[in-house]
C-alpha positions as CSV (number, residue, x, y, z in Angstrom):
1,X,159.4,86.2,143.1
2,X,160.3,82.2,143.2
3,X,160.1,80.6,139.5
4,X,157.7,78.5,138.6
5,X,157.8,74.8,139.8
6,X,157.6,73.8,136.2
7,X,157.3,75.5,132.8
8,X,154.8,73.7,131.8
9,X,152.4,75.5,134.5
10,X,152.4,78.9,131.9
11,X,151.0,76.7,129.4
12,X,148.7,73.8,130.8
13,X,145.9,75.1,133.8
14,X,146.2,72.5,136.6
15,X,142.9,70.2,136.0
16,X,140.6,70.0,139.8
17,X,137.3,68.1,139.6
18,X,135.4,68.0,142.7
19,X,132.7,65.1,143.6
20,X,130.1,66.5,145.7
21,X,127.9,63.9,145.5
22,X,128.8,62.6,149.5
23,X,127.6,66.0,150.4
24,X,125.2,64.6,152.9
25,X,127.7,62.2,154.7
26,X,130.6,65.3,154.5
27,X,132.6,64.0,152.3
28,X,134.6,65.9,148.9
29,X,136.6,63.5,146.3
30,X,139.1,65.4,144.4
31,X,141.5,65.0,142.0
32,X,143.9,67.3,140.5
33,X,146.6,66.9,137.4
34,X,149.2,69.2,138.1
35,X,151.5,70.0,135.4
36,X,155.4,69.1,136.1
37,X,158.5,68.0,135.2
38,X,161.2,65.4,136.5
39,X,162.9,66.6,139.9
40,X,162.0,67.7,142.9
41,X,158.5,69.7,143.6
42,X,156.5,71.1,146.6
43,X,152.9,71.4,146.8
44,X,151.3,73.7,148.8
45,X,147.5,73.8,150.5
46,X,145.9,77.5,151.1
47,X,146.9,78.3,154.5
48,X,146.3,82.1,154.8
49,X,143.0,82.2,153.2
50,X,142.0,86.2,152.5
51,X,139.0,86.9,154.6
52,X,139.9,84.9,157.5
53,X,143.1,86.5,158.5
54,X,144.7,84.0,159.8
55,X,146.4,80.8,158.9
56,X,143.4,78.5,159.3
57,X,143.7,76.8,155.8
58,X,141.6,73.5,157.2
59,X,144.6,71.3,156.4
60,X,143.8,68.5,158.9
61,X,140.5,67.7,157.1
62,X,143.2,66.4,154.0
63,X,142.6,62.7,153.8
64,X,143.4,59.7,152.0
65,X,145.9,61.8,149.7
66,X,147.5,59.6,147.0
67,X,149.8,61.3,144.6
68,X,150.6,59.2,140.9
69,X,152.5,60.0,137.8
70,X,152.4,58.1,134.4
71,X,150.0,55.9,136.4
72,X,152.8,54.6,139.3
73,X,151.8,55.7,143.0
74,X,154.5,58.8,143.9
75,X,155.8,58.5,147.6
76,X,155.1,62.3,149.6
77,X,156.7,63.3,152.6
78,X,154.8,66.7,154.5
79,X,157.5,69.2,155.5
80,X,158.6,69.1,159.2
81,X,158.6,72.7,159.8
82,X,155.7,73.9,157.1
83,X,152.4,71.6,157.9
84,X,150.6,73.0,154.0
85,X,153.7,71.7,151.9
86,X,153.9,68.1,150.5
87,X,157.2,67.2,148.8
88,X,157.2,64.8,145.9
89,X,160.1,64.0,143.4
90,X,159.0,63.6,140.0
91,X,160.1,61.2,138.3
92,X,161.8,60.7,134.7
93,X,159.4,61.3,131.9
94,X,156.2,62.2,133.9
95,X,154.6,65.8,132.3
96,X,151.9,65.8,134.9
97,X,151.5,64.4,138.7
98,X,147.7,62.8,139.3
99,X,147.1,63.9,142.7
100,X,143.8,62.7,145.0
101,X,142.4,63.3,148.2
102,X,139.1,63.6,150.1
103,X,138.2,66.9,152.0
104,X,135.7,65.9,154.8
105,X,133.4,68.5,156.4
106,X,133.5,69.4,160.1
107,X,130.2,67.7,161.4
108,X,127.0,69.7,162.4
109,X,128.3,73.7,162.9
110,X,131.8,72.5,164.4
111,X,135.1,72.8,163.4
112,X,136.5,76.0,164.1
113,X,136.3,80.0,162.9
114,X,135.2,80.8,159.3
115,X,136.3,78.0,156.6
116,X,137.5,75.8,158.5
117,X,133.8,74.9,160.6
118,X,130.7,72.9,158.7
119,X,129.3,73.4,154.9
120,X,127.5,70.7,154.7
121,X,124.3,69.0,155.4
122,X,122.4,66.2,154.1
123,X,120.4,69.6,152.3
124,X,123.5,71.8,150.8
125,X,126.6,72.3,151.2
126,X,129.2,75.5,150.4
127,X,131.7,75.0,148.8
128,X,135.3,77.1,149.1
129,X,137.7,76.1,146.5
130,X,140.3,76.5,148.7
131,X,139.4,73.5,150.6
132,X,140.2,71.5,147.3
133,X,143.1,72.7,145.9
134,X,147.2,71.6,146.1
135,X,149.2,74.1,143.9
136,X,153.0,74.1,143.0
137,X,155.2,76.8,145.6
138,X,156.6,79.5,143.8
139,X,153.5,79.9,141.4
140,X,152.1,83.1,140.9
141,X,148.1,83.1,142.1
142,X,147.5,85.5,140.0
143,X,148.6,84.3,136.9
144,X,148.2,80.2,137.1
145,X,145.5,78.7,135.8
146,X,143.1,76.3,136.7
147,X,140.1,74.6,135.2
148,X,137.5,73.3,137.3
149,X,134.5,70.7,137.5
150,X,132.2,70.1,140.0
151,X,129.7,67.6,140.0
152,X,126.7,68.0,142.9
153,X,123.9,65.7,144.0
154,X,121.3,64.8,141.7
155,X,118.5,66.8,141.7
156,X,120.8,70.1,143.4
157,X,120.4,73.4,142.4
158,X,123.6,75.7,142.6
159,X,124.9,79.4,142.7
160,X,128.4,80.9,141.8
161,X,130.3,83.9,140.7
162,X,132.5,81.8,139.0
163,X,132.2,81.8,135.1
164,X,130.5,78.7,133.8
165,X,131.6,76.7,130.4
166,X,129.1,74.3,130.0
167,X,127.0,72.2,132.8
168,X,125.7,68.8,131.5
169,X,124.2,65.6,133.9
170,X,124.9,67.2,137.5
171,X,128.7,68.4,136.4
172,X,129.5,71.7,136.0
173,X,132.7,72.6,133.7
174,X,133.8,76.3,134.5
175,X,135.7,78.3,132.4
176,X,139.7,78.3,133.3
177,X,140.6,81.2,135.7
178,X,143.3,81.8,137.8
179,X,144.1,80.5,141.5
180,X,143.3,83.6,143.0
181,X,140.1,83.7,141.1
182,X,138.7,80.4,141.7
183,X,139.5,80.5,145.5
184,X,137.8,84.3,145.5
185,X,134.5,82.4,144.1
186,X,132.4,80.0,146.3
187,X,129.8,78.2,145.2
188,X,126.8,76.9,147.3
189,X,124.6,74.3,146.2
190,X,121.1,72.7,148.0
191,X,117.9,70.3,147.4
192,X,116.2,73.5,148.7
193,X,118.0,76.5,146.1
194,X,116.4,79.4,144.9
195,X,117.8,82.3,143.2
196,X,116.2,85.6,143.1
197,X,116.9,88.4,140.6
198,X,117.9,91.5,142.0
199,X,118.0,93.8,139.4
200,X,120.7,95.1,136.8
201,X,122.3,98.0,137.6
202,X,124.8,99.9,135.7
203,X,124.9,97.3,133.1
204,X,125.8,94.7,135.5
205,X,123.5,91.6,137.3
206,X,123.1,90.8,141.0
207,X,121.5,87.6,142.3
208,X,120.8,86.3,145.2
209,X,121.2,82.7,145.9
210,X,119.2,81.2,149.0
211,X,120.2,77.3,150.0
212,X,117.9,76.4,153.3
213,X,117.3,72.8,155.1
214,X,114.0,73.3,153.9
215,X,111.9,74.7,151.9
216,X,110.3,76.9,154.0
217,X,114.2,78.3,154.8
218,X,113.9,79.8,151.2
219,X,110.5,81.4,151.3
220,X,111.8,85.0,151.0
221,X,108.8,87.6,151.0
222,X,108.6,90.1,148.4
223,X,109.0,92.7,151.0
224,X,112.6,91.7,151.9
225,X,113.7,91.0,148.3
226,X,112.9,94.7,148.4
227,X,115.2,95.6,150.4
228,X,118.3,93.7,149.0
229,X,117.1,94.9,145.9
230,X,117.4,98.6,147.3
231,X,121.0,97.3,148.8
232,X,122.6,97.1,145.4
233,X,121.1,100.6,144.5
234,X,122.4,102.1,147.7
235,X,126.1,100.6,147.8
236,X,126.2,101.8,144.3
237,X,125.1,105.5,145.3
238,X,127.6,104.8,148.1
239,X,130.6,104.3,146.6
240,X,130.1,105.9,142.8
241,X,131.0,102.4,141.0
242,X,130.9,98.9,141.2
243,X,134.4,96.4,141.0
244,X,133.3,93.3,139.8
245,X,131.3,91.7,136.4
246,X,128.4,90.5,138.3
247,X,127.3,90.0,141.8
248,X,126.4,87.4,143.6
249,X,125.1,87.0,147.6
250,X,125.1,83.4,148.6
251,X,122.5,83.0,151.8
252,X,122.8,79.4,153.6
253,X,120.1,79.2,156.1
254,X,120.7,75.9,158.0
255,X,121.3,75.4,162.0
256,X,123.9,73.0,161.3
257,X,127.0,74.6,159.4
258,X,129.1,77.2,160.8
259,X,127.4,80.8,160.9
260,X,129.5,83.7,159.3
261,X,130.0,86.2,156.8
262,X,132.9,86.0,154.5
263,X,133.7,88.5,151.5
264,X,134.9,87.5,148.4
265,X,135.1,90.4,145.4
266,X,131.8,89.0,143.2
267,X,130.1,87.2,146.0
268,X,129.8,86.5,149.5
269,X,129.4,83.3,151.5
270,X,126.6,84.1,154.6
271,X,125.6,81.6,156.7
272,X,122.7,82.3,159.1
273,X,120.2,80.2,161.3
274,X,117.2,78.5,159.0
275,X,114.5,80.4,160.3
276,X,116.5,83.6,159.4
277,X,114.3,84.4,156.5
278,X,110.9,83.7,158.6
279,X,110.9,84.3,161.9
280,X,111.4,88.2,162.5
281,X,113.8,88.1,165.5
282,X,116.2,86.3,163.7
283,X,115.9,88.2,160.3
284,X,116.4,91.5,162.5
285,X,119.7,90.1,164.3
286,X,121.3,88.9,161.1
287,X,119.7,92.0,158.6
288,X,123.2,93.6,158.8
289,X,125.1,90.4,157.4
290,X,124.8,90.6,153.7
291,X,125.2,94.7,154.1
292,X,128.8,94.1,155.9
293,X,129.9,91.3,153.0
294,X,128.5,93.4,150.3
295,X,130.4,96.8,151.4
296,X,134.2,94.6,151.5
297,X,134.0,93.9,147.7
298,X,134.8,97.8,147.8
299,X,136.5,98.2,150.9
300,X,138.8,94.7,151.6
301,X,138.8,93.5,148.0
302,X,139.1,96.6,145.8
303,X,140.7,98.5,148.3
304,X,142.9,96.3,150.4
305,X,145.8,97.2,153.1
306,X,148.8,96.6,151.9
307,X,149.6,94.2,154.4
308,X,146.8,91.9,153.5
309,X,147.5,91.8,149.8
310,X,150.1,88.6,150.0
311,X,147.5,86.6,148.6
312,X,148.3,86.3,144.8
313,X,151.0,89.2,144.4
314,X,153.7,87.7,146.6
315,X,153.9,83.7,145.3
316,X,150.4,82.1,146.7
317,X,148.8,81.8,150.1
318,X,151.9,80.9,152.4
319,X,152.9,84.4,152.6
320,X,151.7,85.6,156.2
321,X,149.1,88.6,156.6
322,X,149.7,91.9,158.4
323,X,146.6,92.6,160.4
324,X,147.6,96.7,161.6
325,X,145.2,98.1,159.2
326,X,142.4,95.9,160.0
327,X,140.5,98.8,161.6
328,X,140.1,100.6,158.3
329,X,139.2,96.8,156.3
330,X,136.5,95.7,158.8
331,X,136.3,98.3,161.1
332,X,135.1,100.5,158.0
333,X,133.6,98.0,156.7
334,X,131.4,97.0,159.9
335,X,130.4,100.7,159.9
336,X,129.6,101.3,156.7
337,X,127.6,97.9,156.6
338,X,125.4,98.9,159.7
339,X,124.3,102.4,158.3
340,X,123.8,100.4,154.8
341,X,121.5,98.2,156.7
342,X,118.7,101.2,157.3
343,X,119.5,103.3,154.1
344,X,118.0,100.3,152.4
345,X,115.2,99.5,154.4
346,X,116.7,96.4,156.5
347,X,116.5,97.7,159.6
348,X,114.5,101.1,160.5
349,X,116.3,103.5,161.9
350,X,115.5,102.9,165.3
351,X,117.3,99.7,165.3
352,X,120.4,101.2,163.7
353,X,120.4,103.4,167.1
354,X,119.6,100.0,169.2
355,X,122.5,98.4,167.1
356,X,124.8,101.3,167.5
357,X,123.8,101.6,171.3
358,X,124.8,98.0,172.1
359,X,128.1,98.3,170.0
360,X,128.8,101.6,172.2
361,X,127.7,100.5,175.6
362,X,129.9,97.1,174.9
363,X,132.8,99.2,173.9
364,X,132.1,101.5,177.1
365,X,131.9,98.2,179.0
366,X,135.4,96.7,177.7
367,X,137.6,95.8,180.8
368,X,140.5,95.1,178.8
369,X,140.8,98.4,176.9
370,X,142.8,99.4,180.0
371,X,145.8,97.5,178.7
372,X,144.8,97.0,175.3
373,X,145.6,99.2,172.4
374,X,143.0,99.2,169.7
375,X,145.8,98.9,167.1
376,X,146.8,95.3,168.9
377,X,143.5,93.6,168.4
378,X,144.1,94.2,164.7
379,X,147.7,93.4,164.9
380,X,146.9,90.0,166.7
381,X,143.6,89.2,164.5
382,X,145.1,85.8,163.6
383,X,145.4,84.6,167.3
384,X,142.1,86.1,168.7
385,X,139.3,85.2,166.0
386,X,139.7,81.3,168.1
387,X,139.3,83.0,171.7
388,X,137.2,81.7,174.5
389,X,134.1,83.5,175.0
390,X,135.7,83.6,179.1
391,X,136.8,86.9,180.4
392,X,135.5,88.3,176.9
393,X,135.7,92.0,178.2
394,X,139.0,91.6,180.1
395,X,140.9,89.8,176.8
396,X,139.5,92.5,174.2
397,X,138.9,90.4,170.8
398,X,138.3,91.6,167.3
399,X,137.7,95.1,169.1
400,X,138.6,96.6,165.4
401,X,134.8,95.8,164.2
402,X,133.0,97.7,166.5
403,X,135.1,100.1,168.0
404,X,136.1,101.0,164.1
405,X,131.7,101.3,164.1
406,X,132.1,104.4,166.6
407,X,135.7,105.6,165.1
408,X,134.1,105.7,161.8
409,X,131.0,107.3,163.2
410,X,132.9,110.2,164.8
411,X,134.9,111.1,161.5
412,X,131.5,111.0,159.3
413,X,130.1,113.3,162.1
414,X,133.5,115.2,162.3
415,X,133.2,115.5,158.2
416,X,130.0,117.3,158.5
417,X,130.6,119.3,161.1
418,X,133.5,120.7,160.1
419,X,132.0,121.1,156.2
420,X,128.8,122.9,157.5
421,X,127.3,119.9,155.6
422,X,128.2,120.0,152.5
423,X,130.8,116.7,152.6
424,X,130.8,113.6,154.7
425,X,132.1,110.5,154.6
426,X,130.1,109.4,151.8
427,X,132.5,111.8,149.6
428,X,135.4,109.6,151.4
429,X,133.9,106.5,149.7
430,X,133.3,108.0,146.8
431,X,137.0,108.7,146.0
432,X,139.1,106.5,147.9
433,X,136.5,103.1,146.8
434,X,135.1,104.9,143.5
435,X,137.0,105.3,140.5
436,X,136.5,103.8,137.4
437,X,133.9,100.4,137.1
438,X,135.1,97.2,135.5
439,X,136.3,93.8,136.3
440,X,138.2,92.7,139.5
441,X,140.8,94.5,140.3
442,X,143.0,95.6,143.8
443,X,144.4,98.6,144.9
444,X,146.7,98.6,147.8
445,X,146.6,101.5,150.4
446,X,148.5,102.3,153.3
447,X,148.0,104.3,156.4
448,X,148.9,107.3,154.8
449,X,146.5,106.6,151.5
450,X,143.2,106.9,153.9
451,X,144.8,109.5,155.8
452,X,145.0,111.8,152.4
453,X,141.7,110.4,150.9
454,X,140.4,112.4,154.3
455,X,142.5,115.3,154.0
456,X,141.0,115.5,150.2
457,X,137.6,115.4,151.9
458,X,138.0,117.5,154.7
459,X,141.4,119.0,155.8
460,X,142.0,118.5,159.5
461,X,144.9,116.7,161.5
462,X,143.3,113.0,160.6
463,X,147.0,111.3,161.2
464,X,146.8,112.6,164.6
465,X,142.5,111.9,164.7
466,X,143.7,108.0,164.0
467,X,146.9,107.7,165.8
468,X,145.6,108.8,169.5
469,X,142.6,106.8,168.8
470,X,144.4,103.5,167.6
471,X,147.4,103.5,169.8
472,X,146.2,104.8,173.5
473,X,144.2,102.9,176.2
474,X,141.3,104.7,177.8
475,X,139.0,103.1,180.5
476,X,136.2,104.7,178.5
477,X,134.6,103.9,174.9
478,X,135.3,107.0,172.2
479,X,131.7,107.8,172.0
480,X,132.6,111.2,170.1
481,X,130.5,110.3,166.8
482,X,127.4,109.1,168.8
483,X,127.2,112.7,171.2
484,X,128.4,114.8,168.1
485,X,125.2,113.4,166.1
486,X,123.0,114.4,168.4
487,X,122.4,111.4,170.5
488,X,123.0,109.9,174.1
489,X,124.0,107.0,175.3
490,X,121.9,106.0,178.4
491,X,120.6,102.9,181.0
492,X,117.5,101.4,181.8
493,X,115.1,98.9,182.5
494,X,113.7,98.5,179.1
495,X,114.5,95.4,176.9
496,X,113.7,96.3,173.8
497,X,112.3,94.3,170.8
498,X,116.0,95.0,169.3
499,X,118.0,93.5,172.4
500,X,115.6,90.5,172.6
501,X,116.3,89.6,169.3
502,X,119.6,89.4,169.7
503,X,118.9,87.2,173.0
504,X,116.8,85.2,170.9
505,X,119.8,84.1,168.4
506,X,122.0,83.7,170.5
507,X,120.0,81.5,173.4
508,X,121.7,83.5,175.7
509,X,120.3,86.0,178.5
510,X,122.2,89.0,178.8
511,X,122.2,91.5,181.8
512,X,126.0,92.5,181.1
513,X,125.2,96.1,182.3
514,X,123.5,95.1,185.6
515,X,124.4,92.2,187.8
516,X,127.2,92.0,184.8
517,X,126.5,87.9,183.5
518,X,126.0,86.2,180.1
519,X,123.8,82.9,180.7
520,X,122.7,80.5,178.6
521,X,119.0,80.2,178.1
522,X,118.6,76.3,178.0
523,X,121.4,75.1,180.9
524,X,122.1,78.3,183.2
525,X,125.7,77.8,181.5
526,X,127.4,81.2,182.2
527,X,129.3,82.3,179.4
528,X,130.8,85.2,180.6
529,X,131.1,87.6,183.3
530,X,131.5,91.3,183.0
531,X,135.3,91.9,184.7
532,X,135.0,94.4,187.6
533,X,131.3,93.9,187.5
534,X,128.8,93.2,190.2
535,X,128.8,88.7,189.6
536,X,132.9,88.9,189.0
537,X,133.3,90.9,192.3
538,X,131.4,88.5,194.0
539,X,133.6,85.0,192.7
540,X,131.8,84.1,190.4
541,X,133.7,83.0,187.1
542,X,132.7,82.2,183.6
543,X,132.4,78.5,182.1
544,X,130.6,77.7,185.1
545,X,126.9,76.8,185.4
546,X,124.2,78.9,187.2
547,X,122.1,76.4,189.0
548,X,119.8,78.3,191.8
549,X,118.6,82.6,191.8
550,X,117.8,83.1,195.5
551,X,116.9,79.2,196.5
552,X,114.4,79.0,193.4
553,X,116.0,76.7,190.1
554,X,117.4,78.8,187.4
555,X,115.1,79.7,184.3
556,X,116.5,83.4,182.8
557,X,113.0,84.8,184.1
558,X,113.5,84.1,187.4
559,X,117.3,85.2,187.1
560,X,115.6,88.9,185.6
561,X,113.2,89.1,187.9
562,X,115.7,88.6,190.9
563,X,117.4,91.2,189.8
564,X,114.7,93.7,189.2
565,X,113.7,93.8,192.6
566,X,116.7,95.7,193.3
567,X,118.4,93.9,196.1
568,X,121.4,91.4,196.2
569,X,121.0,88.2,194.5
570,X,122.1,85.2,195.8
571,X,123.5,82.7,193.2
572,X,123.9,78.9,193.5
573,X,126.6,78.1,191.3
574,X,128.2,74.5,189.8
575,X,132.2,74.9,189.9
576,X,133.5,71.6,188.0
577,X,132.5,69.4,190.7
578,X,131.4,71.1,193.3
579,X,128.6,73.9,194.5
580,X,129.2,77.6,195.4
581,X,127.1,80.0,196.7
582,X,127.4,83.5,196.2
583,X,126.0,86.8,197.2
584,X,126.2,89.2,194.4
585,X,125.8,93.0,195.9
586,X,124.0,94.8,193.1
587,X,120.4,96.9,193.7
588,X,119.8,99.0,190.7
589,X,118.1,96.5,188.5
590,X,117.4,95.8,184.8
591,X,120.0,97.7,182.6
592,X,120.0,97.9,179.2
593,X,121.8,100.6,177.0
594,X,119.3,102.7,174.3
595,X,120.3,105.8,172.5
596,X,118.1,109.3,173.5
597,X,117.9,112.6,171.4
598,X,120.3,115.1,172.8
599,X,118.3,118.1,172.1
600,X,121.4,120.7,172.4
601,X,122.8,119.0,169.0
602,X,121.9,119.1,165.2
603,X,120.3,115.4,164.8
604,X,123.2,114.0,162.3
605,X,122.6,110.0,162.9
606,X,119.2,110.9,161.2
607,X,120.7,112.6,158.3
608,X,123.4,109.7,158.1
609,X,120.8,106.4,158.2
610,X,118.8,108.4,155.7
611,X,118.6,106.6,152.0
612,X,120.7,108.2,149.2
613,X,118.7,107.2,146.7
614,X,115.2,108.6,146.7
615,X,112.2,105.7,146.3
């Protein structure tokens, strides 16, 4: 490991004090001291920030950066090759370099994937530390030190896992903690805040920290703080301990910043549509979010593949990630998060099996898994997260999330079957995620850790289970887990409450599994078409606009019930400039997927969405 820049950075924590109070016009002032000493020095901004898996590091929203020492303006020069280093030379007698900027906020729910799209509105903001910080190369995250303020809009109320010093007149002084630390704690902050209590549990607090544009965003019923409250008992039965000194789920509800989940090992940052927390349809669609954040401060924080661990063990966050283990880190993760969802009360069980149907029936859908290992949507993470929703099922994305969903699901099933019932993969997550309760803390695995954690479980030929399943191609989903519970997928014309949720959020009308298009409610803006299916057969491409269903103007009813009546549809369609018309050959209507009881089969999928803690 490189030396540190200076030795004055094992002494002195690097000073950052954020002004939030430009929130509303998207605008963060920072500045930093940075301890140094005469001679040449490179600072470096987060580019490979944990979580994202790629190196998005938001670098271009930098500005007005103006670096000083014993008061006298320091010239910088950014490296030609790597865009997150600044080079500086310090001069004679400075201890310290005063370095400022302003971070500005990508406007209304633009900007890119994850960290790098909008946090802030004229009601709240989110805050990622990451976004503020400049550190000295060759530091150690782990072990440098930094002391933060923060000081937010009058009259804002905030929530962190961050420890807290003191808090006086809208600043906030936290207590020192290291870079990997403060960049592993958000902190969101809103005119409309509330914090609810959800319980201690083995000696250790979890809150739940709601920032809305409005105040109606935050009205939380009793009946779902029930839930999340039966979340934390459930991941705790889950797993057998709990990583972290308290817990903290931070809930942005606002139409206008990016939407996503992102885990961090005390808290999570989930950002979700306003009326999330009101209106049923969207609480259904989105139920699963704080479930999938909650399960990676075991399984991605405490547990991490080795190839994701650069972060704070080998010199900061220039050190790029290796995605190949992905599958286990989210994949795991996604599955473990969905069947979390209905053990505490989220989602019945029902719309687990609508959930796990769709997941399936996409899989089963996925052009591109002809050519595309499941291992390679892992490998290339960091260039797909960014990809075009065009030719979706013909690219293959971040396949690893759902496909690891079913993968998952067939060795829980597999588990149980082969035990007679006595182990599943709840005993997996006991001992490969359990162990002893405490404060932070990561253990690194390999492929051939999970493999033995398995093999501890339930001996059987797991290397061999993974590798055929991770490194073939298959025109067909591996739907092992869903038929070996006792289920079936099947087709038909029934749109159910579940499915139109999901419509509902995402303004889009789907009929994938029929005339095979994705179409945006409000324009006719097709989003995608299903490769090999009925519409791409018959010329029509994606990122075109669907203007006319058989002569009448296109509203998605119209479009459904054209398709209904079971003969081919002709579709009016705007190409750039010009106007196509198309006859689409399809006749067997509506189609959605739905999972039905396979009779022949012990019903397992029951047995696994079932609580493990009795209420």
């Amino acid at each position: 490991m490189a030396a540190l820049a200076s030795p004055l950075l094992g002494q002195t924590p690097i000073q950052v004090r954020v002004d939030a109070t430009d929130a509303a016009r998207r605008v963060f002032h920072v500045r930093t001291t940075i301890p140094a000493q005469a001679g040449a020095m490179t600072l470096l901004y987060p580019e490979w920030i944990p979580g994202d898996h790629m190196p998005d590091g938001p670098i271009p929203n930098l500005v007005g950066l103006v670096v000083k020492a014993n008061g006298q303006t320091v010239a910088w020069r950014r490296d030609s090759v790597n865009m997150f280093a600044i080079h500086v030379e310090v001069p004679a007698g400075a201890s310290a370099l005063d370095v400022s900027f302003d971070f500005l906020s990508p406007p209304d729910a633009a900007g890119g994937a994850f960290l790098a799209g909008s946090s802030a509105t004229t009601e709240l903001a989110v805050l990622n530390w990451n976004q503020f910080v400049l550190y000295p190369q060759g530091a150690d995250a782990d072990t440098l030190q930094l002391k933060a303020w923060l000081r937010v809009p009058d009259g804002w109320k905030y929530g962190t896992a961050l420890p807290i010093a003191r808090e006086s007149g809208g600043e906030i002084e936290f207590a020192p903690a290291s870079l990997t630390t403060l960049i592993d704690s958000p902190l969101s902050a809103g005119k409309h805040y509330r914090t609810v209590d959800l319980g201690t549990h083995d000696g250790l607090a979890h809150y739940l920290h709601l920032a809305g544009d409005s105040e109606r965003a935050v009205d939380i019923s009793p009946e779902l703080v029930s839930e999340y409250k039966n979340l934390v008992v459930e991941a705790g039965a889950l797993f057998g301990a709990r990583h972290y000194r308290d817990y903290h789920f931070l809930y942005t509800l606002s139409d206008h910043v990016a939407h996503f989940g992102l885990e961090h090992h005390e808290s999570s940052d989930d950002r979700v549509n306003e009326r999330t927390l009101v209106d049923p349809a969207l609480r259904i669609a989105s139920a699963y979010l704080l479930c999938h954040e909650y399960v990676h401060s075991w399984n991605g924080k405490y547990r991490r593949p080795l190839g994701l661990t650069s972060n704070g063990h080998d010199g900061g966050y220039d050190t790029p990630m290796k995605g190949d283990l992905l599958w286990v880190y989210e994949g795991l993760t996604n599955y473990l998060g969905e069947v979390l969802t209905p053990r505490s009360g989220l989602w019945t069980a029902e719309e687990y099996r609508e959930s796990l149907a769709g997941t399936a029936a996409d899989m089963d859908y996925t052009y591109g898994r002809r050519w595309r290992p499941l291992e390679d949507t892992a490998i290339a993470a960091q260039i797909l997260y960014d990809v075009g929703d065009d030719y979706a099922n013909y690219r293959c994305g971040v396949d690893y999330y759902p496909e690891g969903s079913l993968l998952w699901l067939e060795a829980d099933v597999l588990i149980r079957q082969l035990s007679k019932g006595t182990k599943s993969l709840n005993d997996f997550c006991r001992l490969f995620h359990g162990g002893a309760s405490g404060a932070p803390a990561m253990k690194p695995f390999e492929f051939q850790d999970a493999v033995a954690a398995l093999n501890a479980v339930q001996p059987y030929d797991w290397a061999g289970f993974w590798n055929e399943r991770l490194h073939s191609t298959s025109p067909h989903a591996p739907l092992g887990g869903v038929e070996g519970s006792g289920w079936k997928l099947v087709y038909d014309g029934n749109r159910s409450d579940f499915w139109k949720a999901n419509e509902e959020r995402s303004k889009l009308a789907d009929l994938s599994y029929s005339i095979g298009l994705k179409v945006q409610e409000d324009d006719g803006t097709i989003v995608d078409v299903v490769y090999d299916g009925p519409a791409q057969k018959a010329g029509i491409p994606p990122s075109t606009k669907l203007m006319a269903v058989n002569g009448r103007q296109f509203t998605s009813t119209v479009l459904r019930e054209a398709v209904s009546e079971r003969k081919p549809v002709e579709l009016l369609v705007k190409n750039g400039e010009y106007y196509e018309t198309h006859r689409v050959e399809y006749d067997g209507g509506e189609r959605y997927p739905h999972l039905v009881r396979d009779e022949s089969k012990a019903d397992l999928l029951t047995e696994i969405t079932a609580p493990l803690v009795k209420r």
